[in-house]
PyMOL commands that place a pseudoatom at each C-alpha (Angstrom):
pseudoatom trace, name=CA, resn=UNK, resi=1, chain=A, elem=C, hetatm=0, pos=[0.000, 0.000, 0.000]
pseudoatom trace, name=CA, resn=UNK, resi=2, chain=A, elem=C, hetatm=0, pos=[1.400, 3.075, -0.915]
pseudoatom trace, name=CA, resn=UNK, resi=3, chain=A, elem=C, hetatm=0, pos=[1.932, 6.399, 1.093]
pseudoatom trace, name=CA, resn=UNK, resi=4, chain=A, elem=C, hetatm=0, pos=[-1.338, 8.280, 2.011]
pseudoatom trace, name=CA, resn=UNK, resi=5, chain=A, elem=C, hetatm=0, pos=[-0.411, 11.328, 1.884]
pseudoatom trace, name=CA, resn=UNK, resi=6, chain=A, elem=C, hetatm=0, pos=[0.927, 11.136, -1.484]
pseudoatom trace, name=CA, resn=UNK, resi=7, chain=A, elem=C, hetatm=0, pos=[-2.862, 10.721, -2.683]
pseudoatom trace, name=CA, resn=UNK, resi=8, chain=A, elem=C, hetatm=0, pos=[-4.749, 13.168, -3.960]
pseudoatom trace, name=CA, resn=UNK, resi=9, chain=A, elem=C, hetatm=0, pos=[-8.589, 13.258, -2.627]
pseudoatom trace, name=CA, resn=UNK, resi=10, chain=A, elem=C, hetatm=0, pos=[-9.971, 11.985, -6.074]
pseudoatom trace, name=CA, resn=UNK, resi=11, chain=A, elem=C, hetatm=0, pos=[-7.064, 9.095, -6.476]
pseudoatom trace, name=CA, resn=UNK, resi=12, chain=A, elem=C, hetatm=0, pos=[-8.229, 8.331, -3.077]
pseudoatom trace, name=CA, resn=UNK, resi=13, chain=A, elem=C, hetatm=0, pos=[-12.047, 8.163, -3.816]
pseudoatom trace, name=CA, resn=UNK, resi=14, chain=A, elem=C, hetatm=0, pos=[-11.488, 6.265, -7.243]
pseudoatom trace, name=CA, resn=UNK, resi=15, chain=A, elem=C, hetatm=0, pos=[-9.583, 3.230, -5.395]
pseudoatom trace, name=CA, resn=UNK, resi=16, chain=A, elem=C, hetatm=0, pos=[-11.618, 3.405, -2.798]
pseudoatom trace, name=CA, resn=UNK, resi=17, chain=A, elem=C, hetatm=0, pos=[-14.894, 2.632, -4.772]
pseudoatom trace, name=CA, resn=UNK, resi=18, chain=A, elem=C, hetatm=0, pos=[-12.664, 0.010, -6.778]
pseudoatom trace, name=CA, resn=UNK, resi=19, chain=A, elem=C, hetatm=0, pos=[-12.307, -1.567, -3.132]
pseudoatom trace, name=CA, resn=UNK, resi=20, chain=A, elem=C, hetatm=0, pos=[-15.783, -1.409, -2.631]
pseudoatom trace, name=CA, resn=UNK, resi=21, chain=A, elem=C, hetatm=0, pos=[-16.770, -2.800, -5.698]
pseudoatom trace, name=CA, resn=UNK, resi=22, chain=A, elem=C, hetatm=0, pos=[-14.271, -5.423, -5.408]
pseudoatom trace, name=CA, resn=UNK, resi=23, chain=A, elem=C, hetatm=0, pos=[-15.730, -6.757, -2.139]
pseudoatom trace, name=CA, resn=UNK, resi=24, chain=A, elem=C, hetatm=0, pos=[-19.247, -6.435, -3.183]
pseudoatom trace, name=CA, resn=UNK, resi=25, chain=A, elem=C, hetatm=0, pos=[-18.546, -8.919, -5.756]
pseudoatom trace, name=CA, resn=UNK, resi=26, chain=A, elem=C, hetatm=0, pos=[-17.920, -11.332, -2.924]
pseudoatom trace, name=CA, resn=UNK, resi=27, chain=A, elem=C, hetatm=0, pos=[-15.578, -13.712, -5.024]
pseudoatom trace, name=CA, resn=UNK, resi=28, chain=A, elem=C, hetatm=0, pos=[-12.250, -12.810, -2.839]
pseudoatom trace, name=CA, resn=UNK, resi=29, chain=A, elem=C, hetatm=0, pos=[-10.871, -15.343, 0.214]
pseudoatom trace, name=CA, resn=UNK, resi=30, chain=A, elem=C, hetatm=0, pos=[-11.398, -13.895, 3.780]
pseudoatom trace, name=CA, resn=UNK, resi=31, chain=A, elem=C, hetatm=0, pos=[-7.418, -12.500, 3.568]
pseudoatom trace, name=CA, resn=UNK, resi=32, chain=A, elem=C, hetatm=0, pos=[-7.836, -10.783, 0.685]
pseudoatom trace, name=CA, resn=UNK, resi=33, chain=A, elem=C, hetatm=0, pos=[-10.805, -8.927, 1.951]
pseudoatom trace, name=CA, resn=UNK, resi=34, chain=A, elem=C, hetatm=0, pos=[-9.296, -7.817, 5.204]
pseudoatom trace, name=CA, resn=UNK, resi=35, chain=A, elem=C, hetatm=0, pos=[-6.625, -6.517, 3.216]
pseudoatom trace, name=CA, resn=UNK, resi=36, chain=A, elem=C, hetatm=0, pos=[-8.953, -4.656, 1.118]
pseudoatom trace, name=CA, resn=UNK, resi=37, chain=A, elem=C, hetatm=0, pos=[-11.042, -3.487, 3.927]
pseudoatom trace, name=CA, resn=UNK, resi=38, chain=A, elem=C, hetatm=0, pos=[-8.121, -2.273, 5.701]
pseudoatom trace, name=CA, resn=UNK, resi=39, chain=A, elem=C, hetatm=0, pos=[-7.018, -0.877, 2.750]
pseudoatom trace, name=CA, resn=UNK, resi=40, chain=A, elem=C, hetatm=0, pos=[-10.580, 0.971, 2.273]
pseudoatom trace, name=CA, resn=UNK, resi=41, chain=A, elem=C, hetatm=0, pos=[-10.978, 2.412, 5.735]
pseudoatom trace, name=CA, resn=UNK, resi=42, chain=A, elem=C, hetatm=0, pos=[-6.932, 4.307, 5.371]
pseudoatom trace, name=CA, resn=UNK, resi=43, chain=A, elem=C, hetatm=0, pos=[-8.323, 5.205, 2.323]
pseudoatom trace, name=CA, resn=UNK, resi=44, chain=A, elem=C, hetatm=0, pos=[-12.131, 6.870, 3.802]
pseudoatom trace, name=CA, resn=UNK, resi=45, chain=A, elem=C, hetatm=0, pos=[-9.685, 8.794, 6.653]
pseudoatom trace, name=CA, resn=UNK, resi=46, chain=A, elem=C, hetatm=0, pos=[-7.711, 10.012, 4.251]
pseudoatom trace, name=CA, resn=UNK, resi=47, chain=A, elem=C, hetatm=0, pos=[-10.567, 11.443, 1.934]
pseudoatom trace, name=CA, resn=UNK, resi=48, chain=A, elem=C, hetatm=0, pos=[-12.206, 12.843, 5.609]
pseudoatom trace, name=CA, resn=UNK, resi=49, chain=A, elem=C, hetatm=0, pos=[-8.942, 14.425, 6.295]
pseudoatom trace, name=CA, resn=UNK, resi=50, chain=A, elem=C, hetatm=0, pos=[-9.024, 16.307, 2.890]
pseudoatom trace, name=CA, resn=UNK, resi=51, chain=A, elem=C, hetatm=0, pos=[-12.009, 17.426, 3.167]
pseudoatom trace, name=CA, resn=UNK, resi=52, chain=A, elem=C, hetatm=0, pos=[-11.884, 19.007, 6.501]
pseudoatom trace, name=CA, resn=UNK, resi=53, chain=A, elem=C, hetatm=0, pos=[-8.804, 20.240, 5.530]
pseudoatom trace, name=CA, resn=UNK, resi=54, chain=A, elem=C, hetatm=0, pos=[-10.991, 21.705, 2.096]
pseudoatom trace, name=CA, resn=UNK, resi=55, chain=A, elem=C, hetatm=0, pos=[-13.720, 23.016, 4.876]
pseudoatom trace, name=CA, resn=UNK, resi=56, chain=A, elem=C, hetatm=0, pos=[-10.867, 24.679, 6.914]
pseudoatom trace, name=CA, resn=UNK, resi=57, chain=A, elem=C, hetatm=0, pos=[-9.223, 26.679, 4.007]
pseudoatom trace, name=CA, resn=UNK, resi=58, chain=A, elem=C, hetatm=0, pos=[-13.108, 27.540, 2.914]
pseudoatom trace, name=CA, resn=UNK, resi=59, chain=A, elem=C, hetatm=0, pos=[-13.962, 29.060, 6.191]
pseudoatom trace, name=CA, resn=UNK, resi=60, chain=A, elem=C, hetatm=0, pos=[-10.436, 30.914, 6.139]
pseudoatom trace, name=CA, resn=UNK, resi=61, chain=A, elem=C, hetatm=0, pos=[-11.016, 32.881, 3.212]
pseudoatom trace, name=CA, resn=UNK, resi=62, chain=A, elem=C, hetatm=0, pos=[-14.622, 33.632, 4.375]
pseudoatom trace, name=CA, resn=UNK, resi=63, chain=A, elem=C, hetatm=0, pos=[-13.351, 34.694, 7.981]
pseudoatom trace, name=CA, resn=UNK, resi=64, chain=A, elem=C, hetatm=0, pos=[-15.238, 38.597, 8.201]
pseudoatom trace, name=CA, resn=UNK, resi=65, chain=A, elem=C, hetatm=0, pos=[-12.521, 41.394, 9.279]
pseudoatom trace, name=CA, resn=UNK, resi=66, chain=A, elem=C, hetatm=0, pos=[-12.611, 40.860, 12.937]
pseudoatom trace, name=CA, resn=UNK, resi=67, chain=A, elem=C, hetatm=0, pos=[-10.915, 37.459, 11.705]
pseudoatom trace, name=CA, resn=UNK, resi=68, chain=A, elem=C, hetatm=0, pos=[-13.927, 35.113, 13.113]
pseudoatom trace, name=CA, resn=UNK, resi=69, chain=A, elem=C, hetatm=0, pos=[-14.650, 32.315, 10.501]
pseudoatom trace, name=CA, resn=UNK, resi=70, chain=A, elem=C, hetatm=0, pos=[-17.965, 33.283, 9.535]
pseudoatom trace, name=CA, resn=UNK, resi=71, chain=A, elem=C, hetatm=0, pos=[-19.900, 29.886, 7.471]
pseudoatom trace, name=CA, resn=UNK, resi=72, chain=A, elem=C, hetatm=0, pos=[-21.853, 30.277, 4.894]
pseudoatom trace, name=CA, resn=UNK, resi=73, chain=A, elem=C, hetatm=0, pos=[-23.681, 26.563, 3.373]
pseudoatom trace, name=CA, resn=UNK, resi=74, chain=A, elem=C, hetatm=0, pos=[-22.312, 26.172, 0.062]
pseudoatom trace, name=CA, resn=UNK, resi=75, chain=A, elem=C, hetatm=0, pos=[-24.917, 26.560, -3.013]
pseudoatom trace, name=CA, resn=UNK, resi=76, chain=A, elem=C, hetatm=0, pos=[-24.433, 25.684, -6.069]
pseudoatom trace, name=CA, resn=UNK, resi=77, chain=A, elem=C, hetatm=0, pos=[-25.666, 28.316, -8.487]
pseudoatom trace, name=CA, resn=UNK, resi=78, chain=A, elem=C, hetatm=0, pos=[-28.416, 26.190, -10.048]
pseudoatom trace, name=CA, resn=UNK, resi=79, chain=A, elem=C, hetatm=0, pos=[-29.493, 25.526, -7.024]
pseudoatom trace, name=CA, resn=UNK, resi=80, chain=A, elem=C, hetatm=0, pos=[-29.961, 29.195, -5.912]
pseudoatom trace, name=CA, resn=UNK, resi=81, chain=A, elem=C, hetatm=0, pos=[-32.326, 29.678, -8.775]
pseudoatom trace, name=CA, resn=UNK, resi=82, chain=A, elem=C, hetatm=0, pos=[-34.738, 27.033, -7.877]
pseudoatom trace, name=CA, resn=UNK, resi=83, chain=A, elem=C, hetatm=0, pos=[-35.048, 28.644, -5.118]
for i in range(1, 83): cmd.bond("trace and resi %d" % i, "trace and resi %d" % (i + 1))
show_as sticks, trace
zoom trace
């Protein structure tokens, strides 16, 4: 298994749906799936980490000028027209 940290959030994501489809399929011996699942949860931390790293940086640049993060829910802007 190579380094976490050298994964980018989407390389991440894509192996860890491979992993997920792999032990859906169900064909793999009980070693092999501990390995994947293993694999899979290093790999759902990792994509958690990035993205509350993502959320940090977001509230950062949205932080008013007395410097207190101020969120905001994201909206999409197709979404903002439905509405």
């Amino acid at each position: 298994m190579e380094n976490m940290t050298e994964k980018t959030f989407e390389e991440a994501l894509t192996r860890l749906e491979e992993i997920v489809n792999l032990l859906e399929n169900g064909e793999l011996k009980l070693d092999e799936s501990l390995k994947l699942f293993e694999e899979g949860i290093a790999l759902a931390r990792h994509c958690n980490l990035k993205l509350e790293e993502a959320q940090g940086r977001v509230e950062i640049l949205l932080a008013g000028e007395d410097g207190e993060a101020k969120t905001e829910l994201f909206r999409l802007e197709e979404e903002e027209s439905w509405s």
